[in-house]
TORKOL-4160 file (C-alpha; in steps of 0.2 Angstrom, whole numbers, padded with zeros to 4 digits, m for minus):
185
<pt num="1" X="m0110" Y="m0116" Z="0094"/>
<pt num="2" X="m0101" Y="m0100" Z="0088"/>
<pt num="3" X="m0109" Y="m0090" Z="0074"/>
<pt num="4" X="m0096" Y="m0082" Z="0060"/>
<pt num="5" X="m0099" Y="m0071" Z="0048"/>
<pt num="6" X="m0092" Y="m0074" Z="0032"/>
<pt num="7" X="m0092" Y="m0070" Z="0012"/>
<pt num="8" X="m0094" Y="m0085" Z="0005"/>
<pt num="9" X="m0108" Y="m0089" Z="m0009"/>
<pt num="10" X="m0116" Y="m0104" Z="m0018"/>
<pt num="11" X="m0108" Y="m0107" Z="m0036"/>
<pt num="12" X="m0120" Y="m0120" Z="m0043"/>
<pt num="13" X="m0129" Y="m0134" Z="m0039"/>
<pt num="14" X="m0131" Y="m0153" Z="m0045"/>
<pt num="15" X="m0139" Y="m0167" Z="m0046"/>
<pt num="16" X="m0142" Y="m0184" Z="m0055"/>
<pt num="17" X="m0154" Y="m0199" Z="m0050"/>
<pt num="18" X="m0140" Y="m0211" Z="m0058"/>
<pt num="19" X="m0123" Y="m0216" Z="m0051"/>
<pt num="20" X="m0114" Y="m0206" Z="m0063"/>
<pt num="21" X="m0099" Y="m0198" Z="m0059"/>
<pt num="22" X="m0102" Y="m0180" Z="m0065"/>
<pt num="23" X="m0120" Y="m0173" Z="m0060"/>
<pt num="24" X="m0129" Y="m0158" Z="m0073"/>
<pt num="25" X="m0129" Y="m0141" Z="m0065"/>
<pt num="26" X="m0147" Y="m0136" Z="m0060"/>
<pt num="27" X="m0156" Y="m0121" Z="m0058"/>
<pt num="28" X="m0159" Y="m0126" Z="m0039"/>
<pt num="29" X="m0159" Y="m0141" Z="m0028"/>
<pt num="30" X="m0166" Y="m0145" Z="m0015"/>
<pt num="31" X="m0163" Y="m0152" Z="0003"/>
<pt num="32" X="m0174" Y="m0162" Z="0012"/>
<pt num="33" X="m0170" Y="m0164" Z="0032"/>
<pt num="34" X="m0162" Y="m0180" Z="0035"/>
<pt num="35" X="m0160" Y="m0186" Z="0019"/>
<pt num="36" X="m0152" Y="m0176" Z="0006"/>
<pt num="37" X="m0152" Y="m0168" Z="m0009"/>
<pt num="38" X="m0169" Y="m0173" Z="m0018"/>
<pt num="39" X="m0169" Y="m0182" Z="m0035"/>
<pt num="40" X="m0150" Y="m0187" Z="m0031"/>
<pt num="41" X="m0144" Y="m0205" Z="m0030"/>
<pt num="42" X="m0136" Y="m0201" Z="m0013"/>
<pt num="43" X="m0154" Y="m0196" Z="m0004"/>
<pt num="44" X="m0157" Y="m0207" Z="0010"/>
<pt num="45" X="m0156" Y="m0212" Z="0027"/>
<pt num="46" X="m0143" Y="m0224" Z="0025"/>
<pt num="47" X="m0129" Y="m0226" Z="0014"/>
<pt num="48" X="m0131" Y="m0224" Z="m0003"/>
<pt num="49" X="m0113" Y="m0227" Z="m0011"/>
<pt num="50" X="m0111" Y="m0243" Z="m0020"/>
<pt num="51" X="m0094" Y="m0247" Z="m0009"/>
<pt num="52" X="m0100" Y="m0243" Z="0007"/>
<pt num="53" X="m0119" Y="m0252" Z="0002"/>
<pt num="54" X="m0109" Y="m0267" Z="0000"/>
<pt num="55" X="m0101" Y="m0267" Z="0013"/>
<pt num="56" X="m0117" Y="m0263" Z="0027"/>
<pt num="57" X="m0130" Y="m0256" Z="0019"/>
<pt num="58" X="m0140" Y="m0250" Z="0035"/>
<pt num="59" X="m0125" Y="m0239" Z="0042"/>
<pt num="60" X="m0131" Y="m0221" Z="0044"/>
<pt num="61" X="m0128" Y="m0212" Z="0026"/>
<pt num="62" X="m0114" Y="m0198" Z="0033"/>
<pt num="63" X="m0112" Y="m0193" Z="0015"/>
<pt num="64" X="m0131" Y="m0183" Z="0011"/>
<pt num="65" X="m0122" Y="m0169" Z="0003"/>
<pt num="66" X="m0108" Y="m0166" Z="m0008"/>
<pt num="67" X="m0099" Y="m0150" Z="m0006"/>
<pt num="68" X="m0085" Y="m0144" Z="m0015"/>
<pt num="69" X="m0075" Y="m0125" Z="m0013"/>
<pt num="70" X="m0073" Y="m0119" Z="m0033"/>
<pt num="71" X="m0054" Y="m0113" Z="m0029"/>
<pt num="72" X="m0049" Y="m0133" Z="m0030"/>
<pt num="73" X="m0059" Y="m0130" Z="m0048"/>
<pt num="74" X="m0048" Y="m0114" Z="m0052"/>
<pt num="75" X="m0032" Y="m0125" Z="m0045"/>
<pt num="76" X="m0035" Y="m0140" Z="m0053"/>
<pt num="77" X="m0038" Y="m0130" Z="m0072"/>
<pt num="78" X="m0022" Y="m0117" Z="m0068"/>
<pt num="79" X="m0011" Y="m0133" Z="m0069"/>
<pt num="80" X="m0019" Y="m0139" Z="m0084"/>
<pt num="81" X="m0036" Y="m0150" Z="m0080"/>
<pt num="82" X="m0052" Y="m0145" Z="m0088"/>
<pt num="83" X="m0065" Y="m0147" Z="m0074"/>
<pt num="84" X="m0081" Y="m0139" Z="m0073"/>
<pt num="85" X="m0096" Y="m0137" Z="m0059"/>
<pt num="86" X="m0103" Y="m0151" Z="m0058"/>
<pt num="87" X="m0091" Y="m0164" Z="m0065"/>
<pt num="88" X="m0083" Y="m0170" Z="m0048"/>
<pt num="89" X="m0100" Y="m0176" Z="m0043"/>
<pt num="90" X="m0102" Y="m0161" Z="m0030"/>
<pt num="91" X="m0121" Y="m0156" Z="m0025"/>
<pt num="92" X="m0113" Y="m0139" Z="m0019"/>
<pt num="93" X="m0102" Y="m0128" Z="m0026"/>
<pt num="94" X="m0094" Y="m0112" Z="m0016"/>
<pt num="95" X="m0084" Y="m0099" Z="m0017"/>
<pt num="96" X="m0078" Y="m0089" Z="m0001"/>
<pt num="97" X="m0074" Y="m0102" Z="0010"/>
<pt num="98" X="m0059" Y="m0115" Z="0016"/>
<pt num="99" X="m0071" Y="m0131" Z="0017"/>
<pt num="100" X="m0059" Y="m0143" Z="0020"/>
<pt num="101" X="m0053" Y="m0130" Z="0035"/>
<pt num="102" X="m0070" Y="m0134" Z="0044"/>
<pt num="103" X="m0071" Y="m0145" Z="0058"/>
<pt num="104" X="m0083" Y="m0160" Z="0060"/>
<pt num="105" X="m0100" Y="m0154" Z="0065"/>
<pt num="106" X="m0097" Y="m0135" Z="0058"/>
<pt num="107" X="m0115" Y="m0128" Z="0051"/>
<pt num="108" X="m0117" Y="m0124" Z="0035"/>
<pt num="109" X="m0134" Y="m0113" Z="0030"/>
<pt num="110" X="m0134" Y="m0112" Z="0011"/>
<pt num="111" X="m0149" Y="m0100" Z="0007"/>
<pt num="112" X="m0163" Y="m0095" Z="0018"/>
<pt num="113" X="m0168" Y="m0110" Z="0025"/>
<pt num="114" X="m0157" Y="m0126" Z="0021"/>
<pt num="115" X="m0144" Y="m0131" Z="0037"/>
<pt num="116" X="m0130" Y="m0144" Z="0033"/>
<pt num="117" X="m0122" Y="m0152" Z="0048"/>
<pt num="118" X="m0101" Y="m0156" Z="0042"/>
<pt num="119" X="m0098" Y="m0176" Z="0042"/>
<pt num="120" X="m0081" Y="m0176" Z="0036"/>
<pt num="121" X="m0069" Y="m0178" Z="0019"/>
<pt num="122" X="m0074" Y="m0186" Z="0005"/>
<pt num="123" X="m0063" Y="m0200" Z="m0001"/>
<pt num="124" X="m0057" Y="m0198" Z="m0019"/>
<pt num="125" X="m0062" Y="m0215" Z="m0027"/>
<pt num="126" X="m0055" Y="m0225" Z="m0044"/>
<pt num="127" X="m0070" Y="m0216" Z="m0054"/>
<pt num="128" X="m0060" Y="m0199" Z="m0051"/>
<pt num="129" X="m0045" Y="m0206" Z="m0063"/>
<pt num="130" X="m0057" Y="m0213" Z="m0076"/>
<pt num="131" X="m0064" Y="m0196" Z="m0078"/>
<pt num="132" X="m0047" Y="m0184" Z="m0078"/>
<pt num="133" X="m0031" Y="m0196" Z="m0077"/>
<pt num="134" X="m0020" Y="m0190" Z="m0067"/>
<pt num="135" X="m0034" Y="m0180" Z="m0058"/>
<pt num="136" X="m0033" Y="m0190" Z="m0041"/>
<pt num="137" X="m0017" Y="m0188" Z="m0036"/>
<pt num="138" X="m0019" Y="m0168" Z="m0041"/>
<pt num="139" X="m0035" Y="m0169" Z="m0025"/>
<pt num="140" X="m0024" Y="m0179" Z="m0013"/>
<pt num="141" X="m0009" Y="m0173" Z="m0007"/>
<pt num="142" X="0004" Y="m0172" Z="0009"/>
<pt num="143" X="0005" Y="m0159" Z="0023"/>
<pt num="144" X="0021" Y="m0152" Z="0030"/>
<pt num="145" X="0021" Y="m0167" Z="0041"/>
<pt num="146" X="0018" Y="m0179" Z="0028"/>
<pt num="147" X="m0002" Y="m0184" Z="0032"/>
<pt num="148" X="m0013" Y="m0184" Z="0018"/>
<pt num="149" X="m0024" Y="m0172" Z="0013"/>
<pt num="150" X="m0039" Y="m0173" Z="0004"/>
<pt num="151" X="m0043" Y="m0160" Z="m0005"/>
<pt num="152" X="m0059" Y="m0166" Z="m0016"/>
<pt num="153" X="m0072" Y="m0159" Z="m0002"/>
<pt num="154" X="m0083" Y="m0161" Z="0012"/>
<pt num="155" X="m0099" Y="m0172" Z="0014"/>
<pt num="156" X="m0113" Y="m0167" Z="0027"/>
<pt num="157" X="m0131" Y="m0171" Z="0031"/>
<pt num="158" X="m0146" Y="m0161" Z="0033"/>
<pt num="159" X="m0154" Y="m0155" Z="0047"/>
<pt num="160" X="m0164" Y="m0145" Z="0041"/>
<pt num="161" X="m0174" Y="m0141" Z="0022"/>
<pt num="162" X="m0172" Y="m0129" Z="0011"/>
<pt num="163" X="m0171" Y="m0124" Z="m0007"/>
<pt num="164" X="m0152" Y="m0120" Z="m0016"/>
<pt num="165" X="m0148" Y="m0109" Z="m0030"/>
<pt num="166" X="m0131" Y="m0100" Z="m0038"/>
<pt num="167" X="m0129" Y="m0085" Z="m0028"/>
<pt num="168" X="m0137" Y="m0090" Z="m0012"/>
<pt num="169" X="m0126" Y="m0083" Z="0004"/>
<pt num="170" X="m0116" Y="m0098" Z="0013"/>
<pt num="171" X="m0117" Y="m0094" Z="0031"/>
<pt num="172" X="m0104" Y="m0105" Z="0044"/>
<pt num="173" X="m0109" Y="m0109" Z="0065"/>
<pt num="174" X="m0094" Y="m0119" Z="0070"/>
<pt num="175" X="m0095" Y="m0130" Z="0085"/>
<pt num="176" X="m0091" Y="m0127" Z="0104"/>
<pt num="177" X="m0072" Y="m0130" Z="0105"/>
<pt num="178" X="m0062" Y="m0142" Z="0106"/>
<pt num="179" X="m0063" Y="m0142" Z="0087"/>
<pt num="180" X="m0062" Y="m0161" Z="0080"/>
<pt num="181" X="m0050" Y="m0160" Z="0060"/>
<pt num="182" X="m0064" Y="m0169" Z="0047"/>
<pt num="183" X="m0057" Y="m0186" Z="0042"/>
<pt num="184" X="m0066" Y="m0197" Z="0029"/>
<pt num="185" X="m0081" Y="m0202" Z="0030"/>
């Protein structure tokens, strides 16, 4: 793995024991090694998402942590939308950092002592229009190729505990090259 240095910092933090869409900004959260973020619905070893527990609910939860970069908030609310940490379900708010630019298995340390492991792309669901119309197809979009891009962030796991707060350094260990793009997970 290849350490870089980078500017980045947690914005806030979330989490909510229901299946809501939106999840309340917190003071801190906290990530527990192989499970996720503790009092969330997602925590657990295996999937947690209503869709994917219906469809085999002992595949390996890939989707522990919810992170998202606050420039898609800034984006989204230049063009009109009126989004606010929290409301697009993240855990994990940064600023400072291209997330969807990471590949699969980059390391994220979020504080002194929490290390998430990158999974892949979060998959915008229907709940996403029921919050903001329109919002879905403002996070997905086309490349200069025409692949799709989904822009409503990343989803890891955690290899290792640690609490999270606001203002917390986001430090970045990519992976030994060849690099592997993050698709959804």
């Amino acid at each position: 793995m290849m350490a870089q240095v980078l500017a980045a910092q947690v914005i806030a933090v979330s989490a909510a024991l229901g299946h809501a869409f939106s999840k309340p900004n917190l003071a801190s959260i906290r990530l527990l090694a192989g499970l996720g973020v503790e009092g969330d619905a997602h925590c657990g070893e295996t999937v947690k998402h209503r869709s994917r527990v219906a469809v085999d609910p002992t595949q390996p939860n890939l989707r522990q942590v919810h992170l998202l970069q606050a420039e898609l908030l800034d984006e989204l609310n230049a063009t009109g939308f009126d989004v606010a940490p929290g409301q697009m379900g993240e855990n994990v708010l940064t600023r400072g950092l291209d997330l969807l630019g990471l590949p699969v298995g980059a390391r994220l340390q979020l504080g002194p002592d929490a290390l998430v492991e990158i999974t892949g792309l979060r998959n915008p669901c229907a709940q996403i229009e029921a919050f903001r119309p329109k919002l879905l197809a403002a996070v997905l979009g086309r490349d200069e190729n025409g692949k799709l891009v989904r822009k409503a962030g990343i989803m890891g796991i955690v290899l290792a505990a640690g609490e999270i707060r606001p203002g917390d350094c986001v430090g970045v260990t990519l992976p030994a090259q060849p690099h592997r793009a993050l698709e959804r997970v």
